[in-house]
N, C-alpha and C positions, 0 to 999 in steps of 0.2 A: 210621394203620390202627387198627380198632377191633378184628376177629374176631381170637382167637389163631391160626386158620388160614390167615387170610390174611397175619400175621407170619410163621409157620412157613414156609409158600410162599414172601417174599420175602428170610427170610434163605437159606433153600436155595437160592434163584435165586445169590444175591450171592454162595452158597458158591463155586457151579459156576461162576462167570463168570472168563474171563479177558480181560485189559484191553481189546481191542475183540471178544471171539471169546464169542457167544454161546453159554449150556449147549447140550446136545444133550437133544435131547426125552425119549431113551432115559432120559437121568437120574432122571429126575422118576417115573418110575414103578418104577426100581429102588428108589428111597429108603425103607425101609421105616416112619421115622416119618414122612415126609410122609402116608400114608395117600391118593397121590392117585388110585390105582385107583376110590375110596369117594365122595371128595370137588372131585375133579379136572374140567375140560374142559380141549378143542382147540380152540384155534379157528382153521380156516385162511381165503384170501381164495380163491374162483375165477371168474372169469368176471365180476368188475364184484361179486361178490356176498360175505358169509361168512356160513359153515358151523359150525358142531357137528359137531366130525370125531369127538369124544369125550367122554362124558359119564357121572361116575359114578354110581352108585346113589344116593349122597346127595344129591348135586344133585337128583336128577328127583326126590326124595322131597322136597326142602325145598322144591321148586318147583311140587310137583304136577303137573309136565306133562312130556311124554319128548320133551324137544329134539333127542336125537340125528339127526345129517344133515338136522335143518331149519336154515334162514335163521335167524340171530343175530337176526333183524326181525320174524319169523314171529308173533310176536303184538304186535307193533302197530301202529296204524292208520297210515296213507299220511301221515297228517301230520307222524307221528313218525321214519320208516326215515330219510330222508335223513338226519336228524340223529345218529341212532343207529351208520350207515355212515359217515358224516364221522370223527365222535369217536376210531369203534374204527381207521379207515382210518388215523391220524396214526402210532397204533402201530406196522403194519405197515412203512410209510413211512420211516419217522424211528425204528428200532428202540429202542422207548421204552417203558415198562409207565404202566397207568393203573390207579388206584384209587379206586371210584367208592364215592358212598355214595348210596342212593338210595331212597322208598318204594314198594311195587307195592300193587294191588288184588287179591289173591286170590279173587273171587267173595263170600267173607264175611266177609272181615276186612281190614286194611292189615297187611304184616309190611316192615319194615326191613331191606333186603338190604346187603350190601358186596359188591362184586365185584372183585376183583384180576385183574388180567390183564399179561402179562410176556412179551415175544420169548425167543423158542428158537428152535433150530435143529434142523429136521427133515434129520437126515444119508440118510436113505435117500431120501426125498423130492427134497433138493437147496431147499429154501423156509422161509423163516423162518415159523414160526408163534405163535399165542399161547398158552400155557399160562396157566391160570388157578383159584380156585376162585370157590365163591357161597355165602357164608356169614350165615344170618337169626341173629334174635337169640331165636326164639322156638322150641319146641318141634314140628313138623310137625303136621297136623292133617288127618283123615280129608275134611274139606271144601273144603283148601283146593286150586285152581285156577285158574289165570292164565286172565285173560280176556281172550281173543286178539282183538283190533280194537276195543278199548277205549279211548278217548282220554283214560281216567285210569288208564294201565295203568303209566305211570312220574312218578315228582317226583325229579328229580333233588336231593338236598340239596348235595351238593359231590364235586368229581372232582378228583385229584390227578395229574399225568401226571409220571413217576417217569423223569427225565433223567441222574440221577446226576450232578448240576452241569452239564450241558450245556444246551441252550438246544432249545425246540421252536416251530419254524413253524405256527402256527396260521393262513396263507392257506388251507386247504385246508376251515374252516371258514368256510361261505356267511354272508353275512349276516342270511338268516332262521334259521341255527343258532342264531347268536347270538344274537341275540332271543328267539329259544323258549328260549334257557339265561336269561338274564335273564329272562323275563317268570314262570319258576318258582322265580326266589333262588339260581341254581344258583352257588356259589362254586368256579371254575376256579383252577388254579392249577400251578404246575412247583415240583417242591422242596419241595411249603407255601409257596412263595411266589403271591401272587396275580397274576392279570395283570390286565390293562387291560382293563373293560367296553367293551362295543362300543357304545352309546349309541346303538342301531338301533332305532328304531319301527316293527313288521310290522301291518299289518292280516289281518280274517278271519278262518277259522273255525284258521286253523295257531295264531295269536297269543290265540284266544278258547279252543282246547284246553290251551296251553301254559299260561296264565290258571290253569284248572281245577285243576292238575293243582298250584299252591301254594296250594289252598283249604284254612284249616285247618279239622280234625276240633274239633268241641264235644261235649262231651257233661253234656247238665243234667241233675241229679239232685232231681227238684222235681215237688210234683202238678201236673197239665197245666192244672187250672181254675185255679191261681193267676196262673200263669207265663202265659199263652194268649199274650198281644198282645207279650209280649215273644221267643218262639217263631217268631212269624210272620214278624219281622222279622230275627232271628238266622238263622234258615232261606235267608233269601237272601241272606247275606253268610258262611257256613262250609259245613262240610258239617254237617251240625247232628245231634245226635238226643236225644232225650228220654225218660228214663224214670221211674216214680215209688217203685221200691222199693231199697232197696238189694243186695236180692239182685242182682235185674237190671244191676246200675251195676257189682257186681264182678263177673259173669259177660263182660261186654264188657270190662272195664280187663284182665281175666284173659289176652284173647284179641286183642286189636284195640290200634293206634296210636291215641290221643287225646292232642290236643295242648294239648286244656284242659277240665278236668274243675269243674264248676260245681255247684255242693251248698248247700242250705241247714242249715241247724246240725240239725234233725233232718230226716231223711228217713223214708217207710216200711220199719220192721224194723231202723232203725239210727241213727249217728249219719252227721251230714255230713262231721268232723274226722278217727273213724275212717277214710273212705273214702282222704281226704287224706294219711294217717299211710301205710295201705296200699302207696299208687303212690310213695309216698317211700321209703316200705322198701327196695322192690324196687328201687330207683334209676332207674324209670320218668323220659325227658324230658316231662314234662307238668307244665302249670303250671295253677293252681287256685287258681277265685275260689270262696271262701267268703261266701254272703249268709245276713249276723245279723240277728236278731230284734234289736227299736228298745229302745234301753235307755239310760238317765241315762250321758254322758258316750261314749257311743258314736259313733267317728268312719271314717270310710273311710280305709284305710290299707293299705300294702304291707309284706308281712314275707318278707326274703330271703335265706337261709340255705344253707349246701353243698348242704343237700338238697333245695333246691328255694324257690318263687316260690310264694307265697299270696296274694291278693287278697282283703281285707275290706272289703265293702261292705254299709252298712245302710238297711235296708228302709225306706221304700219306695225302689225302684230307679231311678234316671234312666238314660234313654234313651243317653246321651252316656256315664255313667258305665260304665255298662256297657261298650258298647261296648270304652272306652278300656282298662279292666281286661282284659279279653278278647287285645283287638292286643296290649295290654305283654305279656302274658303267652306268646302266639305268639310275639313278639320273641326275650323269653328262652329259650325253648324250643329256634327257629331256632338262635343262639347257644352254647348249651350244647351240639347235634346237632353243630352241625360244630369245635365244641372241642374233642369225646371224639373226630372222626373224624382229627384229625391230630395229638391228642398220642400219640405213639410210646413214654412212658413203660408 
């Protein structure tokens, strides 16, 4: 787990638990530092379907959208629910908690969610449900909004299903699940331990959104007449975008996920190496290719340190070069994402 809130939640779960007798829901809301009034949902199953039985004020603000008594599906596309009902259905089933880490599309920006989710027992009800919270890593923001039917509305990075040494049936995930979790990186697992990829090839447009939806975020910080032809062709293999001043470059790294930030040693209004220093400061997962100006004894080289992954490449740029700087640099990114999501330290 990454969020302290979603620690907080699963050591209070472990507090209230006895050996096979799930808390009582009633718990979770007397507890007064869990604060889960604020930051809390329910989520129950009825009818083939699940619900948002409950949902704090924090949530719907981090989320921008008021889930309450809608469909856990409700904002996404058809190609997506089945898998989304599968996943959280195991819990239900197999009284098991998951822990998910994942990216969304908010309307203007990408923000980084975790989502914890944990069986309890609804005594008055007589039904297991899920308690849980949703915890971003960024500040809310007056713009932001989930965009409901959007086939780049989730990436899953890695889901953890939280057995407490027991073992979970995964039959009840279809084989085109499985495939949409692979064909987006998604690293499953019980314990932190991982299981066995499904080796499932999907066609069509489920397998070409799922595709999408592990496209990495670039963003180059370079005039557009220099860069032009190398632009056009990054443009169809990331999600791409380009800007030429440095204001602009931290105004986006300020607010938005970018999984590789690409700067030449000056930029307008700044330098390239600042920008780099910046997203390292803040412990930002982005990795950053630096392209230097052509100089006596200058070579392409990788420098990789606690704080991060740099890529130096000198001008003029090859096609391949690039490129490859670019993938290594998403590799490490990928990598380091789901390290921070399961070290429990």
């Amino acid at each position: 787990m990454r969020h302290e809130q979603c620690k907080k939640l699963f050591d209070f779960w472990c507090a209230n638990r006895e050996a096979d007798t799930l808390p009582d829901l009633k718990a979770f809301f007397a507890g007064p530092d869990l604060q889960f009034r604020e930051h809390g949902v329910v989520i129950v199953r009825e009818s083939g379907d699940i619900f948002y039985d409950f949902c704090g004020e924090g949530v719907m603000q981090a989320l921008g959208a008021d889930i309450l008594g809608k469909s856990m599906t409700f904002c996404y596309s058809e190609k997506f629910k089945a898998l989304q009902l599968e996943c959280v259905g195991i819990c239900f089933d197999q009284r098991v908690g998951v822990d998910r880490y994942s990216r969304f599309w908010f309307g203007h920006r990408h923000k980084d969610v975790e989502w914890l989710l944990l069986p309890a027992l609804d005594s008055i009800g007589d039904r297991t449900v899920l308690v849980g919270m949703s915890a971003t890593f960024v500040e809310p923001d007056s713009m932001d909004a989930l965009a409901k039917g959007s086939d780049l509305i989730e990436r899953i990075f890695a889901q953890d299903y939280l057995a407490d040494g027991g073992e979970v049936d995964f039959a009840p995930l279809s084989r085109t699940s499985w495939a949409m979790l692979d064909a987006m990186g998604a690293e499953i697992t019980v314990d932190g331990v991982p299981v066995p990829r499904s080796k499932v090839a999907i066609g069509g447009e489920a397998a070409y959104a799922a595709k999408r939806t592990a496209t990495a975020s670039v963003l180059a910080v370079t005039a557009s007449e220099s860069f032009s032809t190398h632009a056009a062709k990054l443009g169809g293999l990331y999600k791409f975008r380009q800007v030429a001043s440095f204001e602009d470059a931290q105004a986006i790294l300020a607010k938005d996920k970018v999984d590789v930030l690409l700067t030449g040693e000056r930029v307008q209004g700044g330098l390239g190496l600042d920008l780099i220093r910046d997203v390292q400061n803040r412990g930002d997962d982005t990795g950053c290719v630096l392209m230097l100006e052509p100089r006596a004894g200058a070579v392409d080289t990788a420098v990789q340190t606690e704080r991060g992954l740099v890529y130096c490449l000198v001008k003029p740029l090859g096609d391949f070069a690039l490129r490859k700087a670019i993938d290594d640099a998403v590799k490490f990114v990928e990598k380091r994402q789901k390290k921070r999501f399961y070290d429990q330290d």
